[in-house]
N, C-alpha and C positions, 0 to 999 in steps of 0.2 A: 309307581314312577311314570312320567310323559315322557314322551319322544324326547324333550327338549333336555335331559340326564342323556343319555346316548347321546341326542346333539354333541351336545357340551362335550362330553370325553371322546367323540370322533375329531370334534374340533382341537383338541388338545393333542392329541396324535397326531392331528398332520400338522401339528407345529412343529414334532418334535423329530419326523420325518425329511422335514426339507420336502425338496423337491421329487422324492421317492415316491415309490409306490408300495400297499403295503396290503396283503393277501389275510383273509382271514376266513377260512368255511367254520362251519358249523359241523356237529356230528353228526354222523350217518345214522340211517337208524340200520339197529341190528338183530339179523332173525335169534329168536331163543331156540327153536327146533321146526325141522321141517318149514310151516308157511305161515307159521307163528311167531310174532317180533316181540324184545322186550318193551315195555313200557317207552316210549320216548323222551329222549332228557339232550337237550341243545348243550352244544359246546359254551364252557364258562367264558371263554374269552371273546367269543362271538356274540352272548351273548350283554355282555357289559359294553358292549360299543355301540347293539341294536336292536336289543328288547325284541328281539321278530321270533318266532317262537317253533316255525314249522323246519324242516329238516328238507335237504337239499336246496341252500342255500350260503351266499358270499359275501362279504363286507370287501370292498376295494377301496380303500383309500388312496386318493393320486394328489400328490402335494404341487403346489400353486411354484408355474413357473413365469418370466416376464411375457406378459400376454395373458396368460393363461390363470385362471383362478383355480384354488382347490376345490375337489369337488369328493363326495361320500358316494357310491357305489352299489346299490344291491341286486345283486341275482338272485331270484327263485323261482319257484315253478310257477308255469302258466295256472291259469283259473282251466278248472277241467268239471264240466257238468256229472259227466260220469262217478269219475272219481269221487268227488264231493256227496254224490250220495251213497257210496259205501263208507269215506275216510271222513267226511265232515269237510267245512268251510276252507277254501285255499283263497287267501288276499291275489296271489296274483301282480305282477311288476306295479301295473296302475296303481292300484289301491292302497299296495303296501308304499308308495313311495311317497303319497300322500299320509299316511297315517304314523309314518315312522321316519318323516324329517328327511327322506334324502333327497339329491340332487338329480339322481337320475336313477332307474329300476328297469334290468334288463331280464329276458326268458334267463331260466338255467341253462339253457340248451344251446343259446349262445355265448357261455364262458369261456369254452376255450378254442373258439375264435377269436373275440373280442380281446381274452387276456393280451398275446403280442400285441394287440396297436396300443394299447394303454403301457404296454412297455417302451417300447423307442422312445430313443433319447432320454433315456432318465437315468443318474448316475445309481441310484441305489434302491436294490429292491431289498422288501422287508417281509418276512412269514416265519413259521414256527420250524425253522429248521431241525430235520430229524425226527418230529415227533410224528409224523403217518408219511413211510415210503411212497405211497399212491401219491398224496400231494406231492413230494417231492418231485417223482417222478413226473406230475403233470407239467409242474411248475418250469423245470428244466425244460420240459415240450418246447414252451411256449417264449423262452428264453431262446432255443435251438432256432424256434421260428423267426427273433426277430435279428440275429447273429446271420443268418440264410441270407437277408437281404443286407448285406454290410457293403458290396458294390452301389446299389439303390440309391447308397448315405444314410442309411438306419442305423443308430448305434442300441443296445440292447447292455443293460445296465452292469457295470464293473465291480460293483460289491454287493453283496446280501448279507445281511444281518439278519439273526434271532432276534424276530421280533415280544418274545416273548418277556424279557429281561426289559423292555421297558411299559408294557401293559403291568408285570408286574411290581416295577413299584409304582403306577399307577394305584391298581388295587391293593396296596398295602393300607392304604389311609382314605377310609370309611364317607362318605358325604350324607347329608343330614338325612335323606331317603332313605340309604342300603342300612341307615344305623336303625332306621322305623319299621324295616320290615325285619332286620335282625333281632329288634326285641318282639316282634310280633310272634317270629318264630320261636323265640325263647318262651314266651308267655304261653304258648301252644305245647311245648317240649316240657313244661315246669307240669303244666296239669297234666300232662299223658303221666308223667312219674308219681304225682301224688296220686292219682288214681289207679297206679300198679300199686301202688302203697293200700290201698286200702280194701282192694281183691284180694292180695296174697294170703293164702290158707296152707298147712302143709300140706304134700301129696296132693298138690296142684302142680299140673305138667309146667315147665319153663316157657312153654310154647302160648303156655295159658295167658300167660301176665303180656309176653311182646302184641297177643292178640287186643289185649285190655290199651295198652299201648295205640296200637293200630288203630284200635278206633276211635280217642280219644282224641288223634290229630286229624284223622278224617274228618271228624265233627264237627272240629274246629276251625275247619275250613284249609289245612295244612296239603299239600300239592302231594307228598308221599315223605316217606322214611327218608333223611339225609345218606345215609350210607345204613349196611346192614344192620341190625340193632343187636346187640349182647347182652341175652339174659342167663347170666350163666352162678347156679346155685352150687351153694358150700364147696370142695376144693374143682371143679370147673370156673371159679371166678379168678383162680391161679393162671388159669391160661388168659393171656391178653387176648386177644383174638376169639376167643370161643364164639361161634357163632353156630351152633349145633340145634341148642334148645330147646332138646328133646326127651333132658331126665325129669324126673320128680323131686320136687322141692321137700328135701326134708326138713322134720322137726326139728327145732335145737339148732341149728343152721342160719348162715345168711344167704343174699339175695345179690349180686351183682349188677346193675341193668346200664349198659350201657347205648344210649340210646337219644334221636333228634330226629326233628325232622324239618321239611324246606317250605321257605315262604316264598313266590316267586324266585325260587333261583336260591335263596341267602339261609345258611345252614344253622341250626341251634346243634349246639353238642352236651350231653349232661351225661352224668356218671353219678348213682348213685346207690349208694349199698346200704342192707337193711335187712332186718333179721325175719326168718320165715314165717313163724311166731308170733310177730311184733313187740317180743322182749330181747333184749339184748344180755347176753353173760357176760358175768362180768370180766372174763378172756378179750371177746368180741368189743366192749364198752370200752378196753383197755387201750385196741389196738387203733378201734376207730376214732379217740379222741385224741392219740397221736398225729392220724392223719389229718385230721379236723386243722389240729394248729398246723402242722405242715402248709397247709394251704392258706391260713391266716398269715403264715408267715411270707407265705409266696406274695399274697394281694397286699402286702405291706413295702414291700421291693420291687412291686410294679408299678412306674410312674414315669413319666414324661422325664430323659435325663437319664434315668435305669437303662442298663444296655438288656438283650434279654434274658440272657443268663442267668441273671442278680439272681431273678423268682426263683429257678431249678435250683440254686447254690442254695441259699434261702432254705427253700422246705428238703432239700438234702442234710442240711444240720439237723434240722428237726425231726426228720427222719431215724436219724441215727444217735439222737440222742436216746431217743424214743425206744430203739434196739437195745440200747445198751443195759436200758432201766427195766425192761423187758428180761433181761440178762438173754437173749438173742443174739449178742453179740458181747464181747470181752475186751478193752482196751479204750485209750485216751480218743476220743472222738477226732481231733485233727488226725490224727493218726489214721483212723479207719478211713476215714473220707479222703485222704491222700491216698489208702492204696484201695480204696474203690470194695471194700468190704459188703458195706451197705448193699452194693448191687446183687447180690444175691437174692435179697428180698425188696430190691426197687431197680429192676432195670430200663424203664424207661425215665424219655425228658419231660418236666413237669407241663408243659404244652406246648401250644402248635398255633399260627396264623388260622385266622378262622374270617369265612365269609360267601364268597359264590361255590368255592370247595370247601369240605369239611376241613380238610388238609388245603387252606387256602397259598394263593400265589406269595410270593415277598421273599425275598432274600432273608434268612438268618445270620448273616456274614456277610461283610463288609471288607471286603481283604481279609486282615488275620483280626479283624473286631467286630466282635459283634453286636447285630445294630442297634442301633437306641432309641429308646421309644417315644412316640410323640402322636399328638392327642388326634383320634379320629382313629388308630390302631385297635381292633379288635382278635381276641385270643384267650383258648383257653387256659386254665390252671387245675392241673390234673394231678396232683401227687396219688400215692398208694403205698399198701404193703402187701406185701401174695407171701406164705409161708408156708411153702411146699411140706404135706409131710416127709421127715426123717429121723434117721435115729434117735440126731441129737437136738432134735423139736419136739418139746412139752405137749402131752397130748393136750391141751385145754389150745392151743396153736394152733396144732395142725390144718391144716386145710383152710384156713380164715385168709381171703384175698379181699383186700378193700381200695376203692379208690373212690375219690369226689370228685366228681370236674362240672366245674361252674364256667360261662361265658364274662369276660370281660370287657369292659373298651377303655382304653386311656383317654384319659379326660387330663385338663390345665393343671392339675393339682395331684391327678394322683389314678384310680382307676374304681369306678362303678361298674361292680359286680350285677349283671342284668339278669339271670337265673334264678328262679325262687323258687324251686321245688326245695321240700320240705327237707333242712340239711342236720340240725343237732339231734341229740339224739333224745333228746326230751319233744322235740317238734315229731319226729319219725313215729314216735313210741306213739304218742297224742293220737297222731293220725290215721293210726292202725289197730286202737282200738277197738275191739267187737263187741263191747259188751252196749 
């Protein structure tokens, strides 16, 4: 993407702002231990306004009053010789203000000074209320400051809104860049998987395949992991969450992996399970071609019109019809699904908003409806079954947790599935042959 994508959605917000003013930092960077920091990763919503990439830095938007034009904002640190030869290249207010479309670029060092004058006289200030005490706290400062001169004739602005409730339906609906680099990122996330596909050996650690993973998006040029990765073997694939990845992959067993990773910024998410082997029992063959249609049936009720739900209801039927014929579960299917049966062996929703977050911005609700979908929406489709051992679970069961989750984007007609790691179970087998 160029400046002129940030342009454009900076320009769009202060349409939607008036004449307010509207606070947006970035993330801090944060130690991991002692005077060692994690890895650096910019705030999503800072960065969707301004593509600037270093940390301790502000987006200010101030909306155009009579006289007055609207103008875009940035603080960040000064250019520092020093610094630059231990930490690498700093743009510096100059450079960056040039290279990244704004109107004017001040030190960091003068933000909160500067913050009051750019408040006075403005009815409505805009930031992420609640979400970091510190800003609050600063924010209020700088508020306290310009309320101090209300003799002077300074007025210091009468309402604040969460500005966050409208970047995100902003970024609910994709533009033709974030959609190029989100399959980019897919195309990257599909081969890290087929290439954990075709390492897996038994009595290879879990740790082994997320590494095979790891470098497979490195290579491909992938910025890091989206969020932690889940490779979690035979009943560890029951826990959602497992992020351990520390046992031995045994025989006879499947494979869990749940796992993406980032292109600039925009997240691929895939989920895919697969036998340790690369044969499938016919237990395992049983369960994962339940979930298969599950999710055929999801990408069939997701389409421009569909509200979101439709998909989750969708592969919830199929889910449990799938139980029933299983003999997993006993009785008339509306029935089960009415009293939430099923969720024993599927307690989550079949996906999630996906884009600068894995777990992207957007509303799922709309008052009491939820929303409906329309073209430029991207989001996964995640169905699953996890069947915890127990008594009254068939040993050929036990312990089998499966899930698929593919990347979507709703299009005019209906929704392209943009994921292609290797998903049937004749494509997996294929793939993972050793001979």
């Amino acid at each position: 993407m160029t400046h002129a994508h940030f342009l454009a959605r900076r320009k769009r917000l202060l349409q939607t702002i008036g004449d307010g003013v509207a606070i947006i930092p970035t993330a801090p960077e944060v130690v991991r231990n002692r005077d060692a920091h994690f890895p650096y990763r910019f705030d999503s919503y800072f960065w969707y306004l301004s593509g600037f990439p270093e940390p301790e830095a502000v987006v200010v938007l101030v909306g155009a009053q009579p006289g007055k034009k609207a103008k875009s904002i940035l603080f960040c640190r000064e250019k520092h010789e020093e610094r630059e030869i231990w930490d690498g290249y700093r743009y510096g207010p100059k450079a960056a203000k040039a290279a990244f479309g704004f109107d004017a670029a001040y030190s960091i060092e003068d933000f909160d000074r500067k913050l009051p004058e750019l408040l006075v006289d403005r009815d409505n200030l805009w930031h992420s209320v609640g979400h970091d005490a510190a800003w609050d706290a600063r924010i209020a400062q700088a508020l306290n400051a310009v309320r101090a001169q209300t003799r002077a004739g300074k007025r210091a602005p009468r309402a604040i809104h969460d500005l966050r409730a409208e970047l995100d339906a902003m970024r609910l609906v994709k533009d033709a860049a974030e959609l190029g680099l989100m399959q980019r990122a897919a195309d990257i996330a599909s081969a890290g998987h087929a290439r954990a596909m075709r390492a897996c050996r038994p009595q290879m650690a879990e740790y082994e395949l997320e590494a095979e993973l790891t470098y497979e998006f490195r290579k491909r040029g992938a910025d890091a992991h989206a969020y932690t990765p889940i490779v979690a073997g035979g009943a560890n694939a029951c826990v959602l969450h497992y992020v351990d990845n520390n046992k031995l992959l045994n025989d006879h067993t499947l494979v869990l992996i749940d796992a993406g990773c980032e292109v600039q910024g925009y997240a691929a998410d895939i989920t895919r399970t697969f036998p340790v082997n690369g044969r499938f029992s016919p237990a395992q063959k049983a369960v994962y071609e339940i979930v298969l249609a599950a999710q055929e049936a999801a990408f069939a009720a997701t389409a421009p019109g569909r509200h979101f739900m439709e998909a989750h209801d969708a592969a919830v039927r199929v889910l449990t019809q799938g139980l029933v014929d299983l003999k997993l579960l006993t009785g008339d299917v509306d029935n089960l699904i009415e009293k939430g049966d099923f969720r024993r062996f599927y307690m989550h929703r079949t996906g999630h908003w996906l884009g600068l977050d894995v777990h992207d911005a957007g509303e799922y609700k709309v008052g009491d409806e939820w929303t409906v979908l329309c073209p430029g929406m991207t989001l996964t489709v995640e169905p699953g079954l996890y069947i915890r051992p127990g008594a009254d679970i068939p040993p050929e069961f036990a312990g089998i947790g499966i899930r698929i989750e593919d990347d979507v984007r709703v299009t005019e007609s209906g929704c392209d599935v943009y994921t292609t790691a290797p998903k049937t179970v004749a494509e997996i087998e294929e793939v993972m042959r050793h001979d």
